[in-house]
Every structure is written in C-alpha cells, then in structure tokens.
N, C-alpha and C positions, 0 to 999 in steps of 0.2 A: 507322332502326335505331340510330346513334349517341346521338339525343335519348332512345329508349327506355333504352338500358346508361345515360346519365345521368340520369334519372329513378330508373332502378332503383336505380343506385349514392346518390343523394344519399337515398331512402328508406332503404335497408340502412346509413348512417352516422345520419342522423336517428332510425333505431332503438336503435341504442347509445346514440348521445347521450343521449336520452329515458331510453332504462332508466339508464343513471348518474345522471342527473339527476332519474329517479325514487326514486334512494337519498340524495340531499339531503336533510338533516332526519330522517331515519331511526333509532332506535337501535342502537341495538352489537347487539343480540339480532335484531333484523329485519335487519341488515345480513350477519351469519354468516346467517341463513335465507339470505339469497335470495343470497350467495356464495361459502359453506360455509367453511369453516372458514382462517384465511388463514395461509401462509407462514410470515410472524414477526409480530411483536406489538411495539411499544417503546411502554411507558407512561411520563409526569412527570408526575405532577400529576392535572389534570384534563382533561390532552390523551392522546389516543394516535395512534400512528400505525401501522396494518396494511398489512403488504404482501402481495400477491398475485402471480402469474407476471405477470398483466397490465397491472395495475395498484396507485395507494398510494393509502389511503383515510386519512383525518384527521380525528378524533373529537374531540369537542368539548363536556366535561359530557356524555358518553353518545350525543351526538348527531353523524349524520356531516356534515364543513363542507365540505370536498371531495372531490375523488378527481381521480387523475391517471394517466396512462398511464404506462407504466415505459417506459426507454429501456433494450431490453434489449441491441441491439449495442453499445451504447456500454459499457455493465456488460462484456460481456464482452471489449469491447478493452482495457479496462482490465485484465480480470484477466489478460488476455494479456501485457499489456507488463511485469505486475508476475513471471510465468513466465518471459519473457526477461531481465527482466533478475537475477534472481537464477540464473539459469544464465549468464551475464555475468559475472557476481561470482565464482561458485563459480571459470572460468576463470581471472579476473583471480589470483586466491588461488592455483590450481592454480600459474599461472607466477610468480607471486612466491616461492613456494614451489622451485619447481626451481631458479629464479635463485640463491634462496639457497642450495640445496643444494651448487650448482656453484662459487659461490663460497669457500662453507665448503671443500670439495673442494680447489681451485685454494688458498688459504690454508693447506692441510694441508701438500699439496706443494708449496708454495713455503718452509713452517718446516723440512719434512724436509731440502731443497736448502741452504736458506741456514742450516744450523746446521749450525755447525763439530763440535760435540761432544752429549753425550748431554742436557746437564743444559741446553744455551743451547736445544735442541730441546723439550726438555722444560716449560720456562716460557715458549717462543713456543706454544707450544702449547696450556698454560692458558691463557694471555693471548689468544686464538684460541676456547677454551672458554668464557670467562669473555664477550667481544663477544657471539657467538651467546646467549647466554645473556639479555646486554640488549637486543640487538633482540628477540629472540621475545618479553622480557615488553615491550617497546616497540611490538612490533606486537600483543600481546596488549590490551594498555592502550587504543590506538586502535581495534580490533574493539571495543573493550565502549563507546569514546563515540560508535562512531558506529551501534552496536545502539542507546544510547539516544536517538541521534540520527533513526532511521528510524522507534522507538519511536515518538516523539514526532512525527514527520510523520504518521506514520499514523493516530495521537488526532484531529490537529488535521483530517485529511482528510472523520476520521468523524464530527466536531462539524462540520465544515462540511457533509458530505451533511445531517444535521440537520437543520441550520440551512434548508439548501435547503429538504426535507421542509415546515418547518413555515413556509415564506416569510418567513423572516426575512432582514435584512440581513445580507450575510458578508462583505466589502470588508476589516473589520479582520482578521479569521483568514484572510483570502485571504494578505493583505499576510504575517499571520504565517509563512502554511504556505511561500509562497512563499522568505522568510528561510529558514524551517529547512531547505529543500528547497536553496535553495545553499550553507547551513555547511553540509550535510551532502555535496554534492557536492564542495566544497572542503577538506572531511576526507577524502576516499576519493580524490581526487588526491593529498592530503601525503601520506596512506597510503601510496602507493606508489614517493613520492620518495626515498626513503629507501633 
C-alpha cells in the first residue's frame, strides 16, 4: 500500500515536472497557450520575466529558459511583517506625539507658575512657541530622510528580487540593502531620541 502512494506520488510530481519542462524552449505565444495569460509581465531588453500564482517563467529572445515555483508563504510573510511593522511606526509616532503634547502642556504651566508678571510670561511663552515650532520642522526634516530612506531600501530590495529572478549575483546590493537597512534603522532610533 505504501509503495503504491509512492509510486503514485513520484508519477503525479514527474508529471509536472515534465509539463514544465515541456515548456523549455517554447515561445512566449505557446507559453500564454498552454498557461493563459500571466500575472505580471517585467521586460529589459531581450529578457522577460512572467509571473504566475504558481510559478516565474523567464524568456529569453522569445524563448522560455526556465521556470520556477513561487514561494508563496514566504511572499506573504513578508508582506505581513511589512503590515506590522508600519502599524509599529504609526504607534511609535502616536506616542511621540502625546509625549510632546504633554510636554508642551507641562512647559505651559510651568511659564504660567514661574512668571512673575504679564510680559516675562508672555516671552516664556513665545520662546516655548518658537521650540515647538523647531522640533516639529526637526521632526519634520527626519520623517522626509528617513521616507527616502525606506524609499531607497525598498528600490534596492526590488533590484535584488530581480536580480534573484534573473539568477544573477546579488552579494554587492545584499551588502548594500543591508547598509541602508541599518542608517535607516539607526535614524528611526535618533528619531526618537530627541
């Protein structure tokens, strides 16, 4: 009974394999025949590369050179952790936010208390206006480098899927993404030193 399920199961993979490997050498026009229309599409040149739910096929002058399985949980634990963590962020923002609120607050009434008269309350108080006013464009400043900072991991992440794609070597844009992946983690800590 066992030798028959392996029998069966090693035909039933042998059958895929086969038809994949029946689309080796194929054209692009025979290749949407016999797996309809695909996904997405990314052309350079005289490569393309189509994706499908199952699989990534990689055309070459017209012609298909491989084809690969998708790795779909992995896909989507990634797009999971990039969900958490931008609800991460938003939190972090929410409590730096209050923080300063509470502080500006507590600065109010400490210029009310500690001002003798109208006018010494009155310039603690712009001077009090005028702080808040340099952190928000100082926190402002830091949101916009480290937008082009996630910007730019995110280029570098999608030239490396690519690169994967098209079997090329990615060691140098690992090393890079990796760099911009700690300035960026180490501006989103100063971010909040402050």
């Amino acid at each position: 009974m066992k030798m028959a399920r392996l029998v069966m199961l090693t035909l039933i993979v042998a059958g895929v394999v086969s038809a994949n490997d029946d689309l080796i050498g194929k054209t692009e026009t025979e290749l949407i025949t016999a797996k309809g229309a695909p996904s997405s599409r990314v052309v350079a040149g005289s490569k393309a590369i189509y994706g499908w739910p199952d699989s990534v096929v990689t055309l070459s002058n017209g012609r298909v050179v491989s084809i690969s399985p998708r790795d779909i949980p992995k896909e989507q634990e990634t797009n999971a952790r990039g969900v958490v963590l931008a609800a991460v962020e938003k939190e972090k923002a929410q409590l730096v936010t209050k923080q300063r609120q509470d502080q500006y607050a507590t600065a109010q009434a400490k210029a009310r208390q500690d001002a003798g008269n109208y006018q010494a309350y009155q310039k603690k108080q712009e001077q009090i206006e005028a702080e808040q006013r340099r952190r928000e464009a100082d926190m402002a400043l830091r949101s916009a480098q480290i937008g082009a900072a996630r910007q730019e991991s995110l280029r570098l992440k999608r030239e490396v899927r690519q690169d994967y794609l098209k079997g090329q070597n990615t060691l140098n844009k690992r090393l890079e993404l990796s760099a911009k992946e700690r300035e960026l983690k180490e501006m989103e800590k100063n971010r909040y030193s402050r």
